[in-house]
Every structure is written in structure tokens, then in C-alpha cells.
Backbone as CSV, one residue per row, in Angstrom:
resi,resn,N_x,N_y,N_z,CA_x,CA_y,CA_z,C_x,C_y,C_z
1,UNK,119.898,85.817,166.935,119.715,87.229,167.143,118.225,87.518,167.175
2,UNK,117.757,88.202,168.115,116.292,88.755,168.133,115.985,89.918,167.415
3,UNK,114.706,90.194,167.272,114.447,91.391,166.272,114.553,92.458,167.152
4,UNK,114.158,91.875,168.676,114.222,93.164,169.920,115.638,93.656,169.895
5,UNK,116.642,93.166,169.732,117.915,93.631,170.124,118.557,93.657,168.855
6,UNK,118.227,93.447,167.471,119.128,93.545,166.169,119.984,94.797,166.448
7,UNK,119.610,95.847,166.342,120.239,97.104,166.518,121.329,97.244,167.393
8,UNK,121.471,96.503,168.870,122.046,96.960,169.375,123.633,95.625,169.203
9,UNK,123.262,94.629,168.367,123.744,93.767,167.772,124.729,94.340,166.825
10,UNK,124.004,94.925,165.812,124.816,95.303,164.799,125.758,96.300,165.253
11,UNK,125.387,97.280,166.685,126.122,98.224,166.703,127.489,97.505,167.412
12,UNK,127.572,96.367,168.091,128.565,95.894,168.743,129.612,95.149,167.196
13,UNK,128.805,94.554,166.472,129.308,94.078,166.069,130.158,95.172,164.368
14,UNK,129.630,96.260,164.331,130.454,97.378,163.344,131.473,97.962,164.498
15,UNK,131.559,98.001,165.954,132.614,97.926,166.613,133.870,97.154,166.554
16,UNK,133.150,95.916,166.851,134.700,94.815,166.342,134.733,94.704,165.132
17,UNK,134.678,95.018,164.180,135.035,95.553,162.929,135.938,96.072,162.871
18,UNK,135.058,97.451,163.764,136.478,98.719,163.406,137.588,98.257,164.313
19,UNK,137.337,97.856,165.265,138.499,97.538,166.118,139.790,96.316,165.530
20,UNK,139.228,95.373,165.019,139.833,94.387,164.183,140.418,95.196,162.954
21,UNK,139.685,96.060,162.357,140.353,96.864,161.066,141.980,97.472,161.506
22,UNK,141.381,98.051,163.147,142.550,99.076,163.415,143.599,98.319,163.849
23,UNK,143.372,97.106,164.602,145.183,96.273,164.639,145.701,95.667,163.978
24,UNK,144.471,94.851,162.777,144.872,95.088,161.538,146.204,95.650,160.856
25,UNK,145.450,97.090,160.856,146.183,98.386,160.202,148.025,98.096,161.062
26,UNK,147.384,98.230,162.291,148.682,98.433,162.962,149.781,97.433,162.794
27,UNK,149.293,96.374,162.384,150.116,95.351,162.416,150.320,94.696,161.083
28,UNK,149.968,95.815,160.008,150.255,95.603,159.071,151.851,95.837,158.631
29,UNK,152.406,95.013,157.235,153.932,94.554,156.950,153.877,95.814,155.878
30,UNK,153.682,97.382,156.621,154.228,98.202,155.519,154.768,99.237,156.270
31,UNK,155.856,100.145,156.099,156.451,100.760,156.918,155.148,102.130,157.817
32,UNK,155.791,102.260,158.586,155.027,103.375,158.832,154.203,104.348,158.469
33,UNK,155.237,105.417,157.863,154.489,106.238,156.648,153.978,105.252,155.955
34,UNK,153.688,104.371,154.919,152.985,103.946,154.348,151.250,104.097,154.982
35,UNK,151.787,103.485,155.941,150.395,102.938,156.861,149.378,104.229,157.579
36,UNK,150.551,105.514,157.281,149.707,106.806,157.912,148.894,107.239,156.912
37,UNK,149.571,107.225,155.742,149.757,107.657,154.391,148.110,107.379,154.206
38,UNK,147.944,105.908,154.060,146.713,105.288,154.035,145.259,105.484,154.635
39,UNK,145.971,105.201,156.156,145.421,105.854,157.095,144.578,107.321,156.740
40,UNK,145.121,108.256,156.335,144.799,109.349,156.005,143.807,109.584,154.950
41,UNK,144.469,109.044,153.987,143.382,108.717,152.614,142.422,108.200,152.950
42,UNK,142.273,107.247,153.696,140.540,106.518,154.354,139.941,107.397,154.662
43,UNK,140.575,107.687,155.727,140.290,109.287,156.601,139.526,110.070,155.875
44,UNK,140.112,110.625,154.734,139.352,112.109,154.111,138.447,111.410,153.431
45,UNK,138.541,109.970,152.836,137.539,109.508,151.736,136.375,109.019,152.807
46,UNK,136.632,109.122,154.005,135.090,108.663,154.911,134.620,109.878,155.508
47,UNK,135.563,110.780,155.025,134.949,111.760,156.028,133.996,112.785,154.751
48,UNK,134.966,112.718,153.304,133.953,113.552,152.151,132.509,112.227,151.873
49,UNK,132.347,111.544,152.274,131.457,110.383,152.031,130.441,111.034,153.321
50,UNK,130.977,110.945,154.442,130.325,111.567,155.547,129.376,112.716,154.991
51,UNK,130.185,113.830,154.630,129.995,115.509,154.227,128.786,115.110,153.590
52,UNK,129.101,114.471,152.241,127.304,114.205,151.479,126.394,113.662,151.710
53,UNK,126.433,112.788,152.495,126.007,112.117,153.557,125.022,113.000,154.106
54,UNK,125.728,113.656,155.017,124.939,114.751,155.916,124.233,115.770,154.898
55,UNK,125.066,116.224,153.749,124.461,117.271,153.109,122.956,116.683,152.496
56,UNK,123.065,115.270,152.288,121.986,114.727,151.776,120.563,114.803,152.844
57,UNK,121.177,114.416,153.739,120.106,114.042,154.805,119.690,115.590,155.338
58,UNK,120.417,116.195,155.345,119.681,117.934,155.307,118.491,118.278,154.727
59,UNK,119.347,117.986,153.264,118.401,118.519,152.560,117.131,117.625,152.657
60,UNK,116.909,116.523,152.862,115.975,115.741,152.917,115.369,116.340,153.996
61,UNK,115.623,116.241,154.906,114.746,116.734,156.002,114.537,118.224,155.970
62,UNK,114.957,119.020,155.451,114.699,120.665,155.170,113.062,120.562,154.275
63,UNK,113.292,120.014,153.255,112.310,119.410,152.420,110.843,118.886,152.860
64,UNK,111.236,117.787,153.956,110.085,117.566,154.844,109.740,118.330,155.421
65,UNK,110.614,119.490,156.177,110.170,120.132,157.402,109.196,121.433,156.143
66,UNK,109.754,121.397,155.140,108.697,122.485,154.329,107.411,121.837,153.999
67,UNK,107.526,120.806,153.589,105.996,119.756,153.051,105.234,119.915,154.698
68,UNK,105.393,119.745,155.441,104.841,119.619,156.748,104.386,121.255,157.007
69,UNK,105.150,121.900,157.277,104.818,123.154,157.307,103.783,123.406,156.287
70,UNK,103.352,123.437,155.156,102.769,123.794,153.788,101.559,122.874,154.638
71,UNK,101.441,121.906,154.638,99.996,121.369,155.241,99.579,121.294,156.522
72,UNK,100.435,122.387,157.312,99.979,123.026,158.907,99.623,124.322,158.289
73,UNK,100.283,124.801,157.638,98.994,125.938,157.173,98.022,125.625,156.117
74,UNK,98.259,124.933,155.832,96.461,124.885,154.778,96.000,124.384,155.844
75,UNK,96.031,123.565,156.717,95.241,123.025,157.653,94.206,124.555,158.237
76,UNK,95.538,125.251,158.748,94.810,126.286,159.746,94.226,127.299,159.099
77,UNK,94.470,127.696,157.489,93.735,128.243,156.602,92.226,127.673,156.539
78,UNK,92.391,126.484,156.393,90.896,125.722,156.247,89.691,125.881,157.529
79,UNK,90.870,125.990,158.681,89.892,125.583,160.191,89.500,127.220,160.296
80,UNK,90.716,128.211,159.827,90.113,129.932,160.150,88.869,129.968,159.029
81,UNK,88.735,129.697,157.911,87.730,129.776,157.357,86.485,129.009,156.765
82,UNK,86.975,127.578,157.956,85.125,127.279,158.397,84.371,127.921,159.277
83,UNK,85.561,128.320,160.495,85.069,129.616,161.736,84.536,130.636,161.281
84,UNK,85.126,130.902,160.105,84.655,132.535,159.327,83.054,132.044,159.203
85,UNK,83.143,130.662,158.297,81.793,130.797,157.588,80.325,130.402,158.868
86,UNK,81.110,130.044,159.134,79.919,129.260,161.093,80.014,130.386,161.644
87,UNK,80.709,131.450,162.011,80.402,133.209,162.467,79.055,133.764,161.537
88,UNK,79.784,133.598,160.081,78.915,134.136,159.502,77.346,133.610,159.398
89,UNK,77.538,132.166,159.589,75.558,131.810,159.470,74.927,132.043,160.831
90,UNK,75.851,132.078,161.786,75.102,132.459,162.835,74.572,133.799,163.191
91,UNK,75.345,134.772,162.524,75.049,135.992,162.615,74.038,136.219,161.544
92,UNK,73.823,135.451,160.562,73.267,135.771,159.645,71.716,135.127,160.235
93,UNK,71.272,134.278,161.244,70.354,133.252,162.155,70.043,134.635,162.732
94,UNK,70.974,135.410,163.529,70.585,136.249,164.468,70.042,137.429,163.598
95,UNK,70.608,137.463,162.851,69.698,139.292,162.179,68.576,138.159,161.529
96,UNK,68.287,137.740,161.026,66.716,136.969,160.414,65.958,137.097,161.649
97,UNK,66.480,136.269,162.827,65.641,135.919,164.458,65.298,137.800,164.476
98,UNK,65.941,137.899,164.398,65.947,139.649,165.022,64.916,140.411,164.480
99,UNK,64.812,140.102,162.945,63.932,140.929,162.035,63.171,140.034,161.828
100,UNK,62.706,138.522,162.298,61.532,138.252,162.037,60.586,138.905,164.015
101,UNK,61.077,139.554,164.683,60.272,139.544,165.577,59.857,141.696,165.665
102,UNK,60.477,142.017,164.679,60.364,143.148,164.237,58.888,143.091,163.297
């Protein structure tokens, strides 16, 4: 396996997984209902595993998207008030220039 293609490796291969799981299932020695029964229970237990899952990764990234935000504005806090202070010495250059020719 190459490091260029691992990914697309693993994704074939959690395919025949699931696919092997599911005839598996199907061809499993328990009656029907049993096997829905089951079926089902996986079901909700991958799907509440899913739910926190996602709820996790939300919040994680809600989190980032605030840390990021918080240092795009101090950034632009910082850059408006070096502009302030470079306005201000220049104007402060021009009234001196001004009143030294007074």
C-alpha cells in the first residue's frame, strides 16, 4: 500500500467490511425477526454514536471558528491603531513643518 493512495485504500476496504458484515447478517442461522431485531439495535447504537460524534465535532469547530475570529480582530484592532498612531505623527510632522516656517 502507498502513502499516496492509503486513504482511498482504507475507504475500499471499510466497504468490504460492511458488505461482508451485511451477508453475513443475512445469512445468518437466526430467524428473521431476530436478525431485524438486531439489525435495528446496531442501527440506533451507530446512529446515537454518530449524534455525539457530530455534536462533538461541532462544538469543536464552533470553538475554533471563535479562537480565529478573536485573533482577526485583535489583528485588525492592532493594524486600525498603528494607522491611528502613523496619522497622528504625521500630522503632528506637518503642524511642527508648518509652525517652524511661521
Amino acid at each position: 500500500m502507498s502513502k499516496d493512495n492509503w486513504g482511498g485504500n482504507l475507504v475500499f476496504f471499510l466497504l468490504g467490511a460492511a458488505t461482508g458484515a451485511a451477508v453475513a447478517l443475512l445469512y445468518a442461522p437466526q430467524e428473521g425477526e431476530a436478525t431485524r431485531r438486531f439489525i435495528g439495535d446496531k442501527a440506533s447504537e451507530y446512529k446515537g454514536k454518530a449524534s455525539d460524534l457530530t455534536s462533538t465535532v461541532t462544538q469543536t469547530a464552533k470553538n475554533k471558528w471563535g479562537q480565529a475570529t478573536d485573533k482577526i480582530q485583535d489583528l485588525v484592532n492592532r493594524g486600525q491603531q498603528a494607522a491611528n498612531n502613523g496619522i497622528d505623527a504625521v500630522a503632528e510632522k506637518a503642524h511642527t513643518g508648518v509652525n517652524s516656517i511661521n
